[in-house]
N, C-alpha and C positions, 0 to 999 in steps of 0.2 A: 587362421584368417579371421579379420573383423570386417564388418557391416556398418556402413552411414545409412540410416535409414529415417524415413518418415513416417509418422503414427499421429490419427489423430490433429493433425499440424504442426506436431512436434517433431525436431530434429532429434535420433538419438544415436546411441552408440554400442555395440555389443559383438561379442566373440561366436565364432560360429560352433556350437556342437553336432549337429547333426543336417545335412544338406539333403534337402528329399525332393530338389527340381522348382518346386511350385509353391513350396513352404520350406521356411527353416526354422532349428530351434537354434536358441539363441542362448547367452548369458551377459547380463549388463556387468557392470563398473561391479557395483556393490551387491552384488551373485546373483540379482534374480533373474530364472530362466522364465521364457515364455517365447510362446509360436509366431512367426510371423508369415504374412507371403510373400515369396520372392519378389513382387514384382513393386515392397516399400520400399527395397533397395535400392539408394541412388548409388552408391559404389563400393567396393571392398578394397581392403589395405590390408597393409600387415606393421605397417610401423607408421609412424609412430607408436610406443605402445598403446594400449587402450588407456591407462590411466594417466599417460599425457598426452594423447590426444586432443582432448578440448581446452585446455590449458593453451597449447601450439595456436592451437583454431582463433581462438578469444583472441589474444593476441594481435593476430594478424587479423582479425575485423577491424581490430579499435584502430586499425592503422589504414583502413580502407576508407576512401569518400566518397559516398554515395552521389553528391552533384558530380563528381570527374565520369564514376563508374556511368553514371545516368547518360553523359557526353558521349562517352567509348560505345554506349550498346546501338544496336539497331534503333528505331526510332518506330519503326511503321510495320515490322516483323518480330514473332515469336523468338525466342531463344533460350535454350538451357544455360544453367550456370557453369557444365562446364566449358560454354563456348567463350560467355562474357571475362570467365577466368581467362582463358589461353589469351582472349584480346587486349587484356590490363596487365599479364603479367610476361608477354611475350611468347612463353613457350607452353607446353603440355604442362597442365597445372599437376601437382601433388596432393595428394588427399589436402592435405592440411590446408592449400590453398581454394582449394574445390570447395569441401566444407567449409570457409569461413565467406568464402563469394555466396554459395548460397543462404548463409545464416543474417549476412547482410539485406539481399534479396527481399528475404521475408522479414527483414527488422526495419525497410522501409517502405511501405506500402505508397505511400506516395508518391515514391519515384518509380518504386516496378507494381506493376498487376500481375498476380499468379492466373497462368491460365491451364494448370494441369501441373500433372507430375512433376516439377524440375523444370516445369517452364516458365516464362516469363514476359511480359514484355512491356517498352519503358509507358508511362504514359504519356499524356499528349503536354504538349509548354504548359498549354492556357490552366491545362487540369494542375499541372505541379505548380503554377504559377500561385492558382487561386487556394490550395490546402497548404503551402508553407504560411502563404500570410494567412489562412485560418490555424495556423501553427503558432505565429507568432503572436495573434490575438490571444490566442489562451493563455501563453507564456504571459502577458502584460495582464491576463484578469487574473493568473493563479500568485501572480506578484501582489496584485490589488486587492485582492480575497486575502494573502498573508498579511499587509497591513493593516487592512479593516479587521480582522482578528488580534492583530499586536494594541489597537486602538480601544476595542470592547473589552477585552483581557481587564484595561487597565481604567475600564470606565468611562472611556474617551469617547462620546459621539464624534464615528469620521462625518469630515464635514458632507460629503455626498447623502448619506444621509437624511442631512433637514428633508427636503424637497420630496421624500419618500416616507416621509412618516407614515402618514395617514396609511397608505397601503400596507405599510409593515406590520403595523396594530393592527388593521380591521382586514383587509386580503390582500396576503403577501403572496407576491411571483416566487415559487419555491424553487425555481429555476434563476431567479437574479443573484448575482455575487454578494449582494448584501443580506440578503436571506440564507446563504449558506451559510455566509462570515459566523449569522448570527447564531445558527445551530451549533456550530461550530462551540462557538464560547457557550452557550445553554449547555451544553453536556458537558463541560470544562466544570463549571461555576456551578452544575445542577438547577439551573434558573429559568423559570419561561422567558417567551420571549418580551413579554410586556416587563418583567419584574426588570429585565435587564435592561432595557430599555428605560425603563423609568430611572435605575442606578444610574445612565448613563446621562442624564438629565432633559430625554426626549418628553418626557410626561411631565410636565409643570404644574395642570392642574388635574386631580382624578377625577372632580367633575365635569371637566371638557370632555375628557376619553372619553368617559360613559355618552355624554349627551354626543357628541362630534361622532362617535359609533354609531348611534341612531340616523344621524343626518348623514351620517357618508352609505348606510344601506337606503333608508326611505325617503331620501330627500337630495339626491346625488347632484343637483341644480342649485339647492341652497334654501333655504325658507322663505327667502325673501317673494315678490310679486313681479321684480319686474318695472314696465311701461305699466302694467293694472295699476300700481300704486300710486299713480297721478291720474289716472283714468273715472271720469264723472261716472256716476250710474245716470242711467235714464230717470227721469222724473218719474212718480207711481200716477197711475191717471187724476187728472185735476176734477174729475167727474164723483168722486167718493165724498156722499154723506157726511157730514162729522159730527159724532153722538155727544148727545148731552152727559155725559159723564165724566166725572174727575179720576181719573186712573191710577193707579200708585204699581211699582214692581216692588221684588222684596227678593234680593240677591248677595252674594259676597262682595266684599269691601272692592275686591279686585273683577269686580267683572267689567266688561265693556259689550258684549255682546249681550244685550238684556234685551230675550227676545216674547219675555210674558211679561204680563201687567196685569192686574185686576180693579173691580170699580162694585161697586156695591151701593142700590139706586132703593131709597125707599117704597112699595107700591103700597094699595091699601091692606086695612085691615089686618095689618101689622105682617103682609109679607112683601119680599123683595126680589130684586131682580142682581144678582153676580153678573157681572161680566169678566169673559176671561177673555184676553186680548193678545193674541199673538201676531208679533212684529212679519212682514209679509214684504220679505225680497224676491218671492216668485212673482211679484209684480214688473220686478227690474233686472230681474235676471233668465232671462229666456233660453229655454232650450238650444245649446250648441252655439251658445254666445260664448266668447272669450270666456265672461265670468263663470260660467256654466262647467266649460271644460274646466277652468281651474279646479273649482270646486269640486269635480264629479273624479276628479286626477285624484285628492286630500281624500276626499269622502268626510273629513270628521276634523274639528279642532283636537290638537294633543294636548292633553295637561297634564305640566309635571311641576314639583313643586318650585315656586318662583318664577315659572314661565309659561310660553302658552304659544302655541303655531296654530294659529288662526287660520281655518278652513277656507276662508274668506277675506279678500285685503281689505287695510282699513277705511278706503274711501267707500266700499259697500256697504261695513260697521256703522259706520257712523254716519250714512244715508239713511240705515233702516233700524239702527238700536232703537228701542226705547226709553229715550235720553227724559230726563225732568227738564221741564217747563218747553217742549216739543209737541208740535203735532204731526202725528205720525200714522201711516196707512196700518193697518191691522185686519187680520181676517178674525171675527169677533165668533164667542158663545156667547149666549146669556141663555142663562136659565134663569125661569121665575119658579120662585122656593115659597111654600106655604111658613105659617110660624112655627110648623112642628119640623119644620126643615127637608117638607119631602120638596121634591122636583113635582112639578105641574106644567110646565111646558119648555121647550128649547126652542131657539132661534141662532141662527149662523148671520152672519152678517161682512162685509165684507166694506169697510171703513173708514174714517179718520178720525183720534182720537185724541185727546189733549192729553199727556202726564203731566201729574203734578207734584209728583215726586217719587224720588230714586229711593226709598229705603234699605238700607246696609245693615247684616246679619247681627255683627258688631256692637250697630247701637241698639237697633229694636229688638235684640234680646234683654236688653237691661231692663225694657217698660213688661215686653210680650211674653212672659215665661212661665211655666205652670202655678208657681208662686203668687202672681198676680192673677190668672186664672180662678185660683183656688179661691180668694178672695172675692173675686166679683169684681174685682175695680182696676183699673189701673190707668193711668195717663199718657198718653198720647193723641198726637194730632188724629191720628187712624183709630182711634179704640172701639169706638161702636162699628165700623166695617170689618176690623180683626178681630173682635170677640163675636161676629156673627159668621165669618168664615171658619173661626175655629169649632163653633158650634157644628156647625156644616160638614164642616171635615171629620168631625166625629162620628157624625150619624151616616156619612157617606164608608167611611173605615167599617163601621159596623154591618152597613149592608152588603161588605162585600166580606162578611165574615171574616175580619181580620182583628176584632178586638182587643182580642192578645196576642195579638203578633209579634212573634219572638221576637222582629227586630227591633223593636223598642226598647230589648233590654242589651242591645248593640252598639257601640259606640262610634262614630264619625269622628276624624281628625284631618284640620287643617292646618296647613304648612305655611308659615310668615318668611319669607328670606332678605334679611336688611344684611346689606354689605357681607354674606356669609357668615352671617349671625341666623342661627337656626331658631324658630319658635314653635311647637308642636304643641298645638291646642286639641284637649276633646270637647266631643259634643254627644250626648246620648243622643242616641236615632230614634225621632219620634218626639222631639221637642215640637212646641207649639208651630212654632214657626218652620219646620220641616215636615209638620203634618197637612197644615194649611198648604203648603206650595206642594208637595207634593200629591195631594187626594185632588188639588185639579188639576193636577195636567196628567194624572189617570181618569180624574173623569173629561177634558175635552179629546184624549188620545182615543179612549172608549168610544163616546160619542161618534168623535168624525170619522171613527173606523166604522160603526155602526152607520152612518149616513151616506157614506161611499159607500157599504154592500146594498142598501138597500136603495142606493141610485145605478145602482147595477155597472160600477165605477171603479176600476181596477186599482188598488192600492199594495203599500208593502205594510206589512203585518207580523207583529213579532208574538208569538207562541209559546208558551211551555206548558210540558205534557211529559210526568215521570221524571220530574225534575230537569228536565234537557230542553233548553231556550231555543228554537230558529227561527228565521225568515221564511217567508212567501208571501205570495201573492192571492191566497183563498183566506179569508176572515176565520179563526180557530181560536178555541178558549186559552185565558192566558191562565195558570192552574194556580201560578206563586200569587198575582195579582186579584186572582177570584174574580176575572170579567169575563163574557163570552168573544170579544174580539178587541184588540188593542196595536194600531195605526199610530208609529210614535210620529207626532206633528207640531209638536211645542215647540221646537227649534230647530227652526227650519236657516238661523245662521250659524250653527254648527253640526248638524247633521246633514247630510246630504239626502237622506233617507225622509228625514222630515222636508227639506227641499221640493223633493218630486210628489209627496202627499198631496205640498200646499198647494201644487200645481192643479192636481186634481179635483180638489176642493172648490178652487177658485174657479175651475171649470163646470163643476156641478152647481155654486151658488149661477155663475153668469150664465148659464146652460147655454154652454159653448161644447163641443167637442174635447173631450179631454184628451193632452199632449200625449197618454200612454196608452197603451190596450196590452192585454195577456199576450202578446207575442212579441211585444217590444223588445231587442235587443238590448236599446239604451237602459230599459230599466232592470229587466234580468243580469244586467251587466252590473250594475251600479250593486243590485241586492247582495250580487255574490263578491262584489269588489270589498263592498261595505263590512259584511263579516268581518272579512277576514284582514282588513285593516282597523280595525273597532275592537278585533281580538289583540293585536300586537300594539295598538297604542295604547289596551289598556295595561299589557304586558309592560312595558317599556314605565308607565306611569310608577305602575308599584314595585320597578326595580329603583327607580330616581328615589319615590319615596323612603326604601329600604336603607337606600345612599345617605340620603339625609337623617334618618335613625340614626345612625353607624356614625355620622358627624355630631348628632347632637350629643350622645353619649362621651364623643373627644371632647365637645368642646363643654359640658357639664362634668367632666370628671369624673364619670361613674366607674366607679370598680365591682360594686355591688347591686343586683339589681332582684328586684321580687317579680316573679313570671308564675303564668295557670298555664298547665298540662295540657294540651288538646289532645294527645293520642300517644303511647308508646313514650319516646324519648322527645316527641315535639312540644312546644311551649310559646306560648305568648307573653313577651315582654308587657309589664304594665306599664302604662300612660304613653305607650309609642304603638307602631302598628310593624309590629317587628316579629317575626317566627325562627324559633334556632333550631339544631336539633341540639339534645346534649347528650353526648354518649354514655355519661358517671351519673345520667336518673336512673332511679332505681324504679321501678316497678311501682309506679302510683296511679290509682282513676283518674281520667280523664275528668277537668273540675277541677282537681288539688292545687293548693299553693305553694310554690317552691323559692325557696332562694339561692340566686347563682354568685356565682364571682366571674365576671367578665374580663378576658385578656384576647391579645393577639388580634386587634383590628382593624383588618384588611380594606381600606375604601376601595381599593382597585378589585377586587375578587367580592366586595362586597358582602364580610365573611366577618363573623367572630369570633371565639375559643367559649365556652363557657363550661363552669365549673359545677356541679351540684354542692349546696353547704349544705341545707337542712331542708325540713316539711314543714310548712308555716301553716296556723292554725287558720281556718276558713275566715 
């Protein structure tokens, strides 16, 4: 005697050895014995034999129709398959026809619901109505999914595609048909899905992906302004002073946002009086104004080489730059400087100022540069103002015990982009004219941080201590910089940080109420917003930079290149600002000079191959 029985939800088939009521043992097709209980058994036979059995059964499925069977059964009431049998086949069904009614059963769930042992019952229209055509939908995406794969296969962007790029590269739906297509060929081909993607001619330029990546996470609206972009600023009050001084800034070729100036006023007995002049859009941009949120949304201008997403639209720019031959509002320092170049007294001021000119890094280093220095002399409209600033800037570096400050022996690099024509210029750190503009806007940062604590005036304040840089809002030593409190406020058009300072400031000269206090939401918001977007654009910058390395090198031909060790297998390429690792250095101090051979590179991975040749003599 054999046994139809059910296990697990499987249909099976076996001979009976040994019957013990409650349980039986059993033996399948291909010998193996094991226990069952009586009660998995839907019926016993005895022929057909066991080994064609399910051959008979198969059969006679493939010849059953589930929409007729679904018509024939009850509708609203339970039933076993062998009632649904005896009603489609006329009479008392035969194993063979029993088991293939139920094999059917449970091979379309759609048409019947199992509600137990061998039972059944049909489902409702609306339900079988609505899971065939989710039947038929799949059938039409698993067709649509095989020709997006017959199309990648062979490099073909399907056309459905375009309109889905952007998601596929930067966050793809791993659940859409085009996303599986795409795994699909990537494990075919061994390819990510950018590389294929790029084969298949969706990536035209590598530097769109990289930048179009950035703007499709932190800028998902677009860079653009908007209605602000046509939008006036408010006038700065027509009530501001305007100092008797000639002003000059002293910035990159490509800046617009020039938001320092400086002036240098003879007093007596051979000292003078600096001014440092920062451009003051807290005048026209007021707390929870349009401009304001914009701004306070960005927190920071990005810069990346050849471009720039300005914190700020251009009709604020160029309200409140400090353009040449402009008069322009300004919240003012001066310090008066004796001849041995100490400070003897400060003053804040809050202004209008005349520039009289825009100076560019470009030109004024041809006249301004230690060379002429060394000398004593050199020619320029500004000489006597920049050779008493640079004096200044020295004695001001030295009091904050920075003499020899390693960074001087550091190099800066700027990046030119004509037509993707790459230009990577250095600059040692600590050139005249990087010493000048930077020792004052550490000493008005200094300052105004010190003049808000001691106006008991709540500012934001950047730190370090153990080499680790943050934010707050309590005045603390800066350790890198050697000041006791430092309030960055120098640019207040691309920092947002500097923004809310000037606010302050401008509150404590007008001794008004200041916009913030230690419990301000808007500003604890902004401090922590600021970080952590000040960290990723600066991420974002020196991956672009890295990009344009990687292109200058394509497009100079270099195959060979000389790099210094910083650590282990890490290296600094010379005359670019480029770090590789190289897996074939051997075992040199940090310091040493190497020569590589350069292959394999990658603009999209942003990636090189490099070779060890030899140890180049120091």
């Amino acid at each position: 005697m054999n046994v139809f029985y059910e296990e697990a939800g499987i249909f099976k088939i076996g001979t009976i050895l040994a019957d013990n009521t409650t349980s039986l043992q059993i033996e399948a097709v291909h010998g193996k014995r094991s226990k069952i209980k009586a009660s998995a058994v839907l019926f016993r036979f005895d022929k057909p034999p066991l080994t064609e059995f399910m051959g008979h059964v198969q059969k006679i499925t493939d010849e059953l129709d589930p929409d007729f069977l679904w018509e024939c059964c009850a509708q609203d009431t339970e039933f076993t398959g062998d009632t649904l049998a005896a009603d489609y086949f006329g009479h008392s069904p035969s194993p063979v026809e029993s088991a293939a009614t139920l094999l059917l059963l449970q091979n379309a769930p759609m048409y019947f619901y199992k509600k137990g042992h061998g039972r059944y019952k049909a489902a409702p229209p609306d339900a079988l109505k609505a899971a065939l055509a989710g039947q038929g939908k799949k059938r039409l995406q698993a067709a649509q999914q095989a020709r997006y794969v017959e199309q990648l296969n062979q490099f073909i962007l399907p056309e459905e595609f375009q309109p889905r790029i952007s998601g596929l590269l930067y966050k793809p739906d791993k659940n859409s048909l085009e996303w599986k297509a795409l795994e699909v060929v990537c494990a075919e081909k061994k390819l990510t899905a950018v590389k294929l993607l790029e084969k298949c001619g969706a990536i035209p330029s590598s530097h769109d992906y990289h930048f179009n990546q950035f703007i499709w996470e932190y800028f998902p609206e677009g860079t653009g302004f908007g209605e602000l972009e046509s939008q006036s600023v408010d006038d700065a009050p027509l009530d501001l002073a305007v100092a008797d001084v000639a002003a000059f800034s002293i910035d990159d070729a490509s800046t617009t946002e020039i938001d320092d100036a400086f002036s240098v006023t003879p007093l007596s007995l051979g000292s003078f009086r600096i001014g440092i002049h920062i451009a003051a859009p807290a005048l026209g941009i007021t707390p929870e104004s349009t401009f304001d949120k914009t701004a306070s949304s960005r927190l920071s201008t990005v810069y990346l080489p050849g471009k720039k997403i300005t914190m700020l639209p251009d009709t604020v720019i160029n309200h409140f730059t400090l353009a040449e031959n402009k008069l322009c509002p300004v919240l003012s320092l001066y310090l008066d400087v004796s001849d041995d170049f100490t400070v003897t007294a400060t003053e804040s001021r809050l202004e209008k100022i005349n520039i009289v000119a825009n100076l560019r890094n470009n030109a004024l280093e041809q006249h301004f540069n230690e060379t002429a220095l060394n000398k004593g002399d050199f020619t320029h409209t500004f000489s006597k103002e920049l050779s008493l600033l640079w004096k200044f800037a020295c004695k001001m570096e030295n009091q904050r015990g920075k003499t020899n400050d390693s960074n001087n022996d550091k190099v800066d690099y700027s990046f030119e982009i004509n037509a993707d024509h790459v230009t990577i210029s250095e600059r040692r750190r600590g050139s005249p004219i990087d010493k000048v503009v930077s020792e004052l806007m550490i000493y008005v940062n200094t300052e105004w941080g010190r003049q808000l604590t001691d106006a008991g005036i709540i500012g934001i304040f950047r730190s370090q201590a153990n080499g680790k840089v943050k934010m707050g809002i309590s005045p603390a030593p800066h350790q890198g910089l050697g000041v006791s409190q430092y309030a960055w406020s120098s640019s207040p058009m691309r920092r947002y940080v500097d923004l809310i300072n000037q606010r302050q400031l401008i509150a404590m000269l007008r001794n008004e109420a200041p916009p913030y206090h230690k419990d301000s939401n808007s500003l604890l918001i902004a401090m922590r917003d600021f970080e952590t977007a000040y960290g990723i654009y600066g991420e974002f910058q020196r991956a672009m930079e890295r990009y344009w390395c990687l292109r200058w090198l394509l497009q100079e031909k270099i195959q060979t290149v000389n790099a210094q060790v910083i650590k282990e297998n890490l290296v600094k390429l010379d005359h670019i600002p480029f770090v590789a690792r190289v897996p074939s250095l051997p075992e040199l101090a940090p310091g040493a000079y190497v020569k590589l051979k350069l292959s394999e590179i990658d603009l999209l991975e942003r990636s090189l191959h490099a070779e060890f040749l030899q140890k180049l003599d120091a």
